[in-house]
Each structure stands twice: as C-alpha cells, then as structure tokens.
Residue frames relative to the residue before (quaternion, step in Angstrom):
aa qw qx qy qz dx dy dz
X 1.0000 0.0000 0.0000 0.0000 0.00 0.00 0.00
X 0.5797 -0.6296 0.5049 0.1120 3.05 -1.10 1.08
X 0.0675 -0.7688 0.6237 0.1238 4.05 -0.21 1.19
X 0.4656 -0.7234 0.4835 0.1617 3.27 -1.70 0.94
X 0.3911 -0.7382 0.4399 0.3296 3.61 -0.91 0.23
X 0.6712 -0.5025 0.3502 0.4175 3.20 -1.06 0.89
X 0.7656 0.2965 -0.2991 0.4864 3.67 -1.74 0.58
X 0.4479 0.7277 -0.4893 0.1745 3.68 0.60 0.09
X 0.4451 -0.7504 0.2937 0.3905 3.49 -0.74 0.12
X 0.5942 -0.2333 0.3545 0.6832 3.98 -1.21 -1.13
X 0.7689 0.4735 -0.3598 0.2347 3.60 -0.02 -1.17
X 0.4787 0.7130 -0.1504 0.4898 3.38 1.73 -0.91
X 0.6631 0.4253 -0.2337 0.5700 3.53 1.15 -1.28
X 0.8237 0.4161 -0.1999 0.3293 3.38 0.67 -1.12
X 0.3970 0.6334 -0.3361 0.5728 3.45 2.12 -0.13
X 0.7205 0.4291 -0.2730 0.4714 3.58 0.93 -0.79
X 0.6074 0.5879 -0.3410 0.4112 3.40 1.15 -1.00
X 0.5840 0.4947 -0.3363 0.5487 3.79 1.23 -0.97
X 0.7008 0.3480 -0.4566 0.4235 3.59 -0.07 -1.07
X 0.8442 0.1891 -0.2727 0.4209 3.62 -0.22 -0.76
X 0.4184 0.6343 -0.5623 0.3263 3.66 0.21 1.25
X 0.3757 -0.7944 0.4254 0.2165 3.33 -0.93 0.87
X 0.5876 -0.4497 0.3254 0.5888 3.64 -0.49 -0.83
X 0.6460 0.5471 -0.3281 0.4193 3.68 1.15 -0.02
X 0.2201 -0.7300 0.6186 0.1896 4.01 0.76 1.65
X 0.7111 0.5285 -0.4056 0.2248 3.52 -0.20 -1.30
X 0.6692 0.4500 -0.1569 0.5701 3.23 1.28 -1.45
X 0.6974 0.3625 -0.4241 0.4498 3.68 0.28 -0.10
X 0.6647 0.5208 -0.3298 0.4220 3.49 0.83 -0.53
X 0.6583 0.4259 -0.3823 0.4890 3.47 0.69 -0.59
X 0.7354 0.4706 -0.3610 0.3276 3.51 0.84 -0.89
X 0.5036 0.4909 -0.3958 0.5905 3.85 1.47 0.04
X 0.5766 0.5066 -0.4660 0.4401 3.63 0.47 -1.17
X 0.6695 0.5565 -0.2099 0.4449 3.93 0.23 -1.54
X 0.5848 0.5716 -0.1811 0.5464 3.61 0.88 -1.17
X 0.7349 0.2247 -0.2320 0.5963 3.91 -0.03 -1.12
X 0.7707 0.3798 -0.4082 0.3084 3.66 -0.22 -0.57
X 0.3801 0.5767 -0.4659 0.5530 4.06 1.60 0.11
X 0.7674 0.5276 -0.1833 0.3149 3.15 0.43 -1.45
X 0.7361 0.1475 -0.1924 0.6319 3.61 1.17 -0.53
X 0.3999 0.5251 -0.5542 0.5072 3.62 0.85 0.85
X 0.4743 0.7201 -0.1596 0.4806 3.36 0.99 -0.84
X 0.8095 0.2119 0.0432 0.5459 3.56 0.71 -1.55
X 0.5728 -0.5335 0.3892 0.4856 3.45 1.00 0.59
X 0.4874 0.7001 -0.4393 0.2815 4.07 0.72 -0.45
X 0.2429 -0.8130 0.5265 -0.0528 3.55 0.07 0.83
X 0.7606 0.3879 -0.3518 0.3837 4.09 0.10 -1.24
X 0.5851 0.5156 -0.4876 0.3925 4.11 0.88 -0.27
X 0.9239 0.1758 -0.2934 0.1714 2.91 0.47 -1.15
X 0.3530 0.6950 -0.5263 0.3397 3.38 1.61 0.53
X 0.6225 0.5298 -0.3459 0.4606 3.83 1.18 -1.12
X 0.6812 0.5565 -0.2633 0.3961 3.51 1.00 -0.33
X 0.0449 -0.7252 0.5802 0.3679 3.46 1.87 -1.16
X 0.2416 0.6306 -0.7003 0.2315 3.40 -0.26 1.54
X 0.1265 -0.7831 0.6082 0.0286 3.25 -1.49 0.90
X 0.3592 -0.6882 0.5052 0.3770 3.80 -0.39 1.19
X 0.4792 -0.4422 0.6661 0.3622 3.81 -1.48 0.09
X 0.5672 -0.6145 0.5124 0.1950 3.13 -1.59 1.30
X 0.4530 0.7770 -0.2359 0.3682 3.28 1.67 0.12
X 0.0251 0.7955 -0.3001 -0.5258 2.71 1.44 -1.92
X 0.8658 -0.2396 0.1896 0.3962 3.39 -0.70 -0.45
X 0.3276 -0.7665 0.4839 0.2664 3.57 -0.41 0.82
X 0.3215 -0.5511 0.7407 0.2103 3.47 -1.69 0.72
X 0.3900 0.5042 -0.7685 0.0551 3.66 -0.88 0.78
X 0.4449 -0.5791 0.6494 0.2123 3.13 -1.62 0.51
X 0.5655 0.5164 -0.5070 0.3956 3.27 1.05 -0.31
X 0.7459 0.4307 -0.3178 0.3964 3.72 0.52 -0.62
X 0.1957 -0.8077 0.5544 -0.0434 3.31 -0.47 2.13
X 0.3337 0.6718 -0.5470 0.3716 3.33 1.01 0.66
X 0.7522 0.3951 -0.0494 0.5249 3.30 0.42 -2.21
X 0.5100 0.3569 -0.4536 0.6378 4.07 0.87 0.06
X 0.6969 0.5524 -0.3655 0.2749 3.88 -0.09 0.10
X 0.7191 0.2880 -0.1263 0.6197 3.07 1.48 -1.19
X 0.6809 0.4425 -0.5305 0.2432 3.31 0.81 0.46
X 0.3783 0.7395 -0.3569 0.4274 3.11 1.57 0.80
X 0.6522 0.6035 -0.2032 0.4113 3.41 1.78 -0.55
X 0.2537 -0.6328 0.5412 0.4923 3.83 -0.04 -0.10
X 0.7540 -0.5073 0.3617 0.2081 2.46 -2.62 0.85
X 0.6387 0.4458 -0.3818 0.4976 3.83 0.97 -0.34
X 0.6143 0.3184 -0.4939 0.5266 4.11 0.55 0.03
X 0.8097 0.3684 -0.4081 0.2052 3.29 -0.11 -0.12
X 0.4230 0.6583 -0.3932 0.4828 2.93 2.10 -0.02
X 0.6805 0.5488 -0.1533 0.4607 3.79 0.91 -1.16
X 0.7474 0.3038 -0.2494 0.5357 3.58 1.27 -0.62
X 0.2007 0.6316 -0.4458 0.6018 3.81 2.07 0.70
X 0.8800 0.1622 -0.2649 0.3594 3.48 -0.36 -0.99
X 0.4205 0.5742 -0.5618 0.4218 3.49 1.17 0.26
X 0.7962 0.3376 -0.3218 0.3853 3.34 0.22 -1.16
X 0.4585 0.5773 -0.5384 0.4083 3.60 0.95 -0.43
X 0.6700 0.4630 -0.3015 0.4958 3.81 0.38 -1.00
X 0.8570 0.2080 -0.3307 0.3359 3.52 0.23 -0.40
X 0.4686 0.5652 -0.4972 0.4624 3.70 1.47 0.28
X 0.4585 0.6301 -0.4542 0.4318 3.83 1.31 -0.37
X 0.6315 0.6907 -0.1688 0.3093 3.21 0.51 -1.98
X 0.6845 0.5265 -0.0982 0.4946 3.57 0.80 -1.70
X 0.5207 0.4693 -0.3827 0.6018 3.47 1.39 -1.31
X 0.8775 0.3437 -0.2661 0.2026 2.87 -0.76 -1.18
X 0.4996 0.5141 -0.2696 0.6430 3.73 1.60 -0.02
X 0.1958 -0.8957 0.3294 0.2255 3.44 0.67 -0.18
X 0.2992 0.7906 -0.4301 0.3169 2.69 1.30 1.60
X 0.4787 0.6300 -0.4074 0.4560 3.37 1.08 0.78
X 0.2075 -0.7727 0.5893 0.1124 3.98 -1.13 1.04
C-alpha cells in the first residue's frame, strides 16, 4: 500500500481508498471505517467514532507497523478524515441494509 503525504485532500483519501480496495466493499470499508475511528480516538476526536459506535479495546490501541492502513491516515488531518468517516459510515449502513454485510 501506497502511504500518503501529509496535507492531502478528501478526494486524495478517496483516490487511495479505491486503489487499495479489494473486491470485498464490506471488508474494505469496515477495515478503513475501524482504521479512522483508532486514528481520531487516538487524537482526542470523539464524533466518528461515537457515529460509528466504536469502542477502543480496554487494551488500547495497537502499534503495528504492519498495519498501513492506520500509518496512512495518520498522515491526513483531523477534519478529512472526519468527512471521509461519514462517507463510510453511510456506506457500511448501505451494505447493511442490502445485505451485503457478514
């Protein structure tokens, strides 16, 4: 996966979100959806991941480096990834409600 460069935009996030999406929406969405809301849980940011019903692990937050998802967006400011949250929040709905979701 391709890391972004700081200052990027929404369209930029979502250009990236296509290239590194698989044929599994359900699975790629949850795994960005899951991704941004660490990421501004992380930053004190609070409104994704309540809109998401995200809960941190009593653990907290992992440090893998392996996961170039969550090393991507923290490269993004806190309002695009807040703004590209409620996209996916809308389209992990969507899938529910299509019952494309496992």
């Amino acid at each position: 996966m391709k890391l972004a460069k700081q200052g990027l935009t929404l369209d930029e996030l979502k250009r990236d979100y296509k290239i590194n999406s698989t044929s599994d929406t359900w699975g790629d969405a949850m795994s960005y959806g899951f991704a941004i809301c660490e990421t501004l849980h992380e930053r004190g940011e609070h409104d994704i991941p309540k809109l998401m019903e995200f809960r941190p692990s009593p653990f907290g937050v992992s440090e893998d480096s392996e996961d170039t998802i969550r090393e991507e967006l923290k490269l993004y400011d806190t309002n695009v990834l807040e703004s590209f949250g409620r996209i996916l929040n809308r389209l992990i709905d969507i899938l529910k409600y299509s019952g494309r979701n496992y």
